[in-house]
SEVEX-855220 format. One record per residue (C-alpha): residue in one letter; residue number from 1; x, y negated, z negated. Coordinates in nm, 2 decimals. Layout:
N
  r    k       u       v       w
  a  NUM       X       Y       Z
...
END
This chain:
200
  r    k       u       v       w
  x    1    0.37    0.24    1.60
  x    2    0.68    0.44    1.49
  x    3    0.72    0.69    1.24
  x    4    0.66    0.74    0.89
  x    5    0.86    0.72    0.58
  x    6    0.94    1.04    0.47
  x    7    0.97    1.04    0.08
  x    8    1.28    1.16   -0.07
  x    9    1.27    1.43   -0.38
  x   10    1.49    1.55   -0.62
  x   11    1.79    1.28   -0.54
  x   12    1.58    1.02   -0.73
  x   13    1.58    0.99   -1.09
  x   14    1.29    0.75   -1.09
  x   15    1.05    1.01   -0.90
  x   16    1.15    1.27   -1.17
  x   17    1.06    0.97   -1.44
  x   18    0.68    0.95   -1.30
  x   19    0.41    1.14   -1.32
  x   20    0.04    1.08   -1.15
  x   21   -0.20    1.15   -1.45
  x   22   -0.50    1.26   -1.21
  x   23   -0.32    1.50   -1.05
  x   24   -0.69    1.62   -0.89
  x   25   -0.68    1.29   -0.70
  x   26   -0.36    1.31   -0.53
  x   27   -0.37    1.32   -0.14
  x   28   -0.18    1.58    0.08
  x   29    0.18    1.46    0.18
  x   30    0.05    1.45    0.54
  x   31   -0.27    1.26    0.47
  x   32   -0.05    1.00    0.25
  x   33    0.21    0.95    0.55
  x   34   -0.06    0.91    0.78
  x   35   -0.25    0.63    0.57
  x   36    0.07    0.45    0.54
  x   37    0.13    0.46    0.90
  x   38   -0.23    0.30    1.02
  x   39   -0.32    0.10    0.73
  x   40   -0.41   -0.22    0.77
  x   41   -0.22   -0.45    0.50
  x   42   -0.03   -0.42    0.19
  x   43    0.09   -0.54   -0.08
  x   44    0.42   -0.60   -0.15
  x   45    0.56   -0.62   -0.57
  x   46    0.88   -0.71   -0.65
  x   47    1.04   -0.86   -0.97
  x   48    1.20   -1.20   -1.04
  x   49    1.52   -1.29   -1.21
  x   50    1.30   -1.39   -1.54
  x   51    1.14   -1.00   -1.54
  x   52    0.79   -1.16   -1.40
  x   53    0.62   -0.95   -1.10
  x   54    0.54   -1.12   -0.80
  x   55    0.30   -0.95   -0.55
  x   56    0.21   -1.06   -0.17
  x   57   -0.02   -0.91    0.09
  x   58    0.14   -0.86    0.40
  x   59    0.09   -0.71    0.78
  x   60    0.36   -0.45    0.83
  x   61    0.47   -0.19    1.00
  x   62    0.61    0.16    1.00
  x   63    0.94    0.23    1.19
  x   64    1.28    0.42    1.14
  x   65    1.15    0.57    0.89
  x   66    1.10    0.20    0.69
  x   67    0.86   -0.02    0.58
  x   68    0.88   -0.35    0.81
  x   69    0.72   -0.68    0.68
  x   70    0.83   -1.06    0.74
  x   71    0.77   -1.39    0.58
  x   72    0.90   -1.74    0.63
  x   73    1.25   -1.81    0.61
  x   74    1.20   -2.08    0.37
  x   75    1.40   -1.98    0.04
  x   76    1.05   -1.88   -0.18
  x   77    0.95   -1.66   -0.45
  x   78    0.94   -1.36   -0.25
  x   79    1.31   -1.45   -0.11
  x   80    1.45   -1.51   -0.44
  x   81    1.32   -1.17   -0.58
  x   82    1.47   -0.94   -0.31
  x   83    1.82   -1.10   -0.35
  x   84    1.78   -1.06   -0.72
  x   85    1.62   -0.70   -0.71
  x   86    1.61   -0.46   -0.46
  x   87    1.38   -0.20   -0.58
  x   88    1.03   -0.28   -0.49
  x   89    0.71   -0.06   -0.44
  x   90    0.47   -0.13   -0.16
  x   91    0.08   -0.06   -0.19
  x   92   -0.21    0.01    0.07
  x   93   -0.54    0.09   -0.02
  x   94   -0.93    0.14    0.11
  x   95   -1.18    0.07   -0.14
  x   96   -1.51    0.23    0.00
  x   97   -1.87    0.25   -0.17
  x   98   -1.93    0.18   -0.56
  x   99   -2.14    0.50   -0.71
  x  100   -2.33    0.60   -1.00
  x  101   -2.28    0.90   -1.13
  x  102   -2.41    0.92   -1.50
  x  103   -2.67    0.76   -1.73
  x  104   -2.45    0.47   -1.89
  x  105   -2.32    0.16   -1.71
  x  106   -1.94    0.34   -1.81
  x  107   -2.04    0.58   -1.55
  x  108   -1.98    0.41   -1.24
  x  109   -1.70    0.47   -1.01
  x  110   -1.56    0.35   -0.64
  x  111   -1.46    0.56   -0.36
  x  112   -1.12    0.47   -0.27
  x  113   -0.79    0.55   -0.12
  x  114   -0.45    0.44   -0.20
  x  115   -0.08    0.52   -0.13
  x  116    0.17    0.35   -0.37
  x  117    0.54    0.34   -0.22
  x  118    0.90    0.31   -0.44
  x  119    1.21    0.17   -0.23
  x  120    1.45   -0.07   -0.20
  x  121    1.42   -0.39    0.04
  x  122    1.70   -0.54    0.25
  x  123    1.69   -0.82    0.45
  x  124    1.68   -0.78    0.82
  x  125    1.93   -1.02    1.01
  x  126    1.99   -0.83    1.34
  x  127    1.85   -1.08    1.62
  x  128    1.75   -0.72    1.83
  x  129    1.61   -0.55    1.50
  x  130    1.38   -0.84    1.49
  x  131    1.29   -0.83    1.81
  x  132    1.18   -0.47    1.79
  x  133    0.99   -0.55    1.45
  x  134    0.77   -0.85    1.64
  x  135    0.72   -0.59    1.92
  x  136    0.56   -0.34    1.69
  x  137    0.40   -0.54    1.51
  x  138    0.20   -0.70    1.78
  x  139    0.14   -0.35    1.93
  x  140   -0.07   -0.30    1.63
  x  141   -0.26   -0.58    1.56
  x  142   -0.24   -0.79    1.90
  x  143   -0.49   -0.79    2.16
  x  144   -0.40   -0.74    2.55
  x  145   -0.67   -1.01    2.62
  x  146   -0.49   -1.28    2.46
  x  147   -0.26   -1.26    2.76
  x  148    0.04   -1.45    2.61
  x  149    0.38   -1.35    2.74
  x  150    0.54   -1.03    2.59
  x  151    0.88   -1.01    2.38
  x  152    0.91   -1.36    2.36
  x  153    0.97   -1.51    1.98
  x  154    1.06   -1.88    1.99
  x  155    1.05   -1.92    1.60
  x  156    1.24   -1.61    1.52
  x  157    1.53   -1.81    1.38
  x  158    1.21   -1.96    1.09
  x  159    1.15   -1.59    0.96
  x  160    1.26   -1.33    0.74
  x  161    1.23   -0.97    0.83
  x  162    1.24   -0.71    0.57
  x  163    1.30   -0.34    0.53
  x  164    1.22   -0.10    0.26
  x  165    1.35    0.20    0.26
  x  166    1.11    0.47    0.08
  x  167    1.19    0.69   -0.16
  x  168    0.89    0.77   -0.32
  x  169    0.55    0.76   -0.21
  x  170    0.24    0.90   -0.36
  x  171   -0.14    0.88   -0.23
  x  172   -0.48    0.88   -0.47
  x  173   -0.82    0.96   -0.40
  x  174   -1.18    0.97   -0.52
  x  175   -1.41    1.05   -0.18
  x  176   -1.76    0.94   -0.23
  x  177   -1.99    1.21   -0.34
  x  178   -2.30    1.30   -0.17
  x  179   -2.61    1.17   -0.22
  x  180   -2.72    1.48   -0.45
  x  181   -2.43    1.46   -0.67
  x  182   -2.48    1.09   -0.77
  x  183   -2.71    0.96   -1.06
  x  184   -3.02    1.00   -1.08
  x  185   -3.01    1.33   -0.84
  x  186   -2.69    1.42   -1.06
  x  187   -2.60    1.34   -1.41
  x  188   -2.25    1.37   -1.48
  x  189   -2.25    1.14   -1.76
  x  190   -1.93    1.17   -1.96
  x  191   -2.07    1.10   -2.29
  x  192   -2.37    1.32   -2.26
  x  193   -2.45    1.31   -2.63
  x  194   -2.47    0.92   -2.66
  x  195   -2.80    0.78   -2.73
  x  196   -2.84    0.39   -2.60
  x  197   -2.99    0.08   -2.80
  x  198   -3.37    0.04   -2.76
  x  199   -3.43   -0.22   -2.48
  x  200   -3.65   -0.49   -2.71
END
């Protein structure tokens, strides 16, 4: 389905800026290029001319290196945000099993993953770069059983195509733990000397 970004260090003032706080979650470059490549959808944030964030799920795809999504052509809030701002950031996750893992309601947690990319978004407007953007994007979520003719896009004129170049990307973690490291068979209570409220 094409490549994956590769993110960009030291030539970025904002990566220098930013600092993941749980630096124990953090996923493997490889493993974070690889979730970004097959995941399913993301989300796409970008900021509006009055400073409010806007944020959209989308399908996409990863080519050239880029981050491909589309919408409608239709002048709309996601339209007017990239021509105001390019720099975006582009988020896919999968949220897994909620746990225990102490005595107090606190101590609950979810096993997830997520990757959280920084770029910048242009517009697409190449009739042939389109093209190429449908094609992959059908090669990953299409099915040959549908049986409709190939490379043919009738409404290609009534959407936009966007790329995002990456230039950071980081990926976070929390795996779920087996079944004798959860509560009751564990207790990993983070406030082990906290006495609850009688139940009356």
């Amino acid at each position: 389905m094409g490549e994956a970004p590769a993110p960009r260090r030291g030539d970025n003032p904002m990566a220098e800026a930013l600092t993941v706080r749980r630096g124990d979650k953090l996923m493997p470059e490889e493993r974070v290029l690889a979730m970004l490549v097959a995941g399913y959808a993301g989300r796409l944030a970008t900021v509006g001319t009055d400073g409010w964030p806007y944020i959209v799920p989308l399908l996409y795809v990863c080519r050239d290196g880029e981050i491909w999504v589309h919408n409608t052509s239709a002048r709309g809030h996601l339209r007017a945000n990239v021509e105001h701002e390019a720099r975006v950031c582009f988020e896919v996750d999968e949220p897994g099993e909620v746990f225990a893992y102490g005595r107090f309601e606190c101590d609950t947690s979810v096993a997830y993953r997520s990757v959280v990319a920084f770029g910048r978004i242009r517009i697409v407007a190449d009739r042939g770069q389109k093209e190429a953007f449908f094609a992959a994007l059908m090669a990953k979520y299409g099915h040959p059983a549908w049986g409709r003719p190939q490379g043919f896009y009738p409404r290609l004129e009534q959407v936009t195509v966007y790329a995002i170049a990456v230039e950071r990307v980081t990926g976070k973690e929390t795996p779920l733990p087996a079944t004798r490291d959860r509560w009751p068979a564990a207790d990993h209570t983070r406030t082990p000397g906290a006495v609850a409220p009688q139940v009356r």
